[in-house]
N, C-alpha and C positions, 0 to 999 in steps of 0.2 A: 504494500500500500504506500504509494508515494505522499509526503506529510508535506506540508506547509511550510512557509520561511519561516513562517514564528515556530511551529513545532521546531524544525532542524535549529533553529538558536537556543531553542530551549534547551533542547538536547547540549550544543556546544555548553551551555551555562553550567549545565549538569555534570557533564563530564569535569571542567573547571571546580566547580565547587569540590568535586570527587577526591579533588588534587590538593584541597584546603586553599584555593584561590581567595581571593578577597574581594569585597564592592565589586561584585560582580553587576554589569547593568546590562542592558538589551534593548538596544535602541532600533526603531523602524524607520527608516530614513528612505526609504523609495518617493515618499513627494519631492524629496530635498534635494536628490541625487541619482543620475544612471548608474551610477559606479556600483551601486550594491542595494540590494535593500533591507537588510538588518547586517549592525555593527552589535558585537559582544565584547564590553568594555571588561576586563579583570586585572586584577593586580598581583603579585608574588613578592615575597623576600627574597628572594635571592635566584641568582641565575640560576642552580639545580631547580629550584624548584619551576621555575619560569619552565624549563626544559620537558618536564616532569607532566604542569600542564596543558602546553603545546602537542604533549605526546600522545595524552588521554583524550583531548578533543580531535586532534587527526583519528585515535583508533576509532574513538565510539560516533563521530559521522561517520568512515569508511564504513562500518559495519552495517551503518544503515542504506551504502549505498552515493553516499556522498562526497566525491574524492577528494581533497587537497590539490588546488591547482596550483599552488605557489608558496613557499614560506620566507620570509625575509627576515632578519635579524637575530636568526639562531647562535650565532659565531660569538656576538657580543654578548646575548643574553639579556639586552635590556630593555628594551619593546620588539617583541617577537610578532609577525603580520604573520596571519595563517587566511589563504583566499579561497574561499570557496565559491564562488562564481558571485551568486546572490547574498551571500554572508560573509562578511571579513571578519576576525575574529584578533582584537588586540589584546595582549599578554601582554603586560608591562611591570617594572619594577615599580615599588611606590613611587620613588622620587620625580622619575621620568612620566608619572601617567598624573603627576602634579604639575609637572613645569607643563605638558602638551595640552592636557586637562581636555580632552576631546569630548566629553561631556556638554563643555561650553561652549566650543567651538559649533555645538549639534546641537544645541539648544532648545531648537524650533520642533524636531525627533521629538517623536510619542514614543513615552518610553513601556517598554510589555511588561506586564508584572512577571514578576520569578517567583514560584513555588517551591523552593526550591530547603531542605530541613536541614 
């Protein structure tokens, strides 16, 4: 059964939270932008872990069928981009997902609740 953007983000959130991610958000941003239409904003302490959640949200979309087209900033470990066509998915260390604060920058984004325990 093929699921929704917002299901497949939820799903990304989930796997994130999995990993003990942080302020994890979920934003719908298709009025706002071609470029995707939900962002999953999450935070980490430290690059293991940054790695750790990157890795758990590529396995558990792949599993659903949803591949990883791109990941950018694994090397450094401090804002990780994981693209999945209609859902980019930002991993960031606290400090760096303070100074970029994408959040604000996305302001106008309706953001989906997380159910998330």
């Amino acid at each position: 059964m093929i699921q929704s953007i917002d299901q497949i983000a939820l799903q990304a959130a989930s796997a994130a939270a999995d990993k003990k991610a942080q302020d994890i958000v979920v934003l719908d941003i298709h009025e706002l932008t071609p470029i995707a239409d939900c962002f999953v904003i999450c935070s980490a302490k430290s690059g293991t872990q940054i790695e750790a959640v990157a890795k758990a949200v590529r396995d558990r979309l792949g599993e659903l069928g949803v591949p990883c087209k791109g990941t950018e900033g694994l090397d450094e470990a401090r804002w990780v981009l994981l693209d999945f066509g209609d859902l980019v998915v930002h991993v960031f260390r606290e400090e760096d997902r303070d100074f970029y604060h994408l959040e604000r920058l996305w302001g106008d984004a309706r953001q989906i609740p997380l159910d998330i325990q």
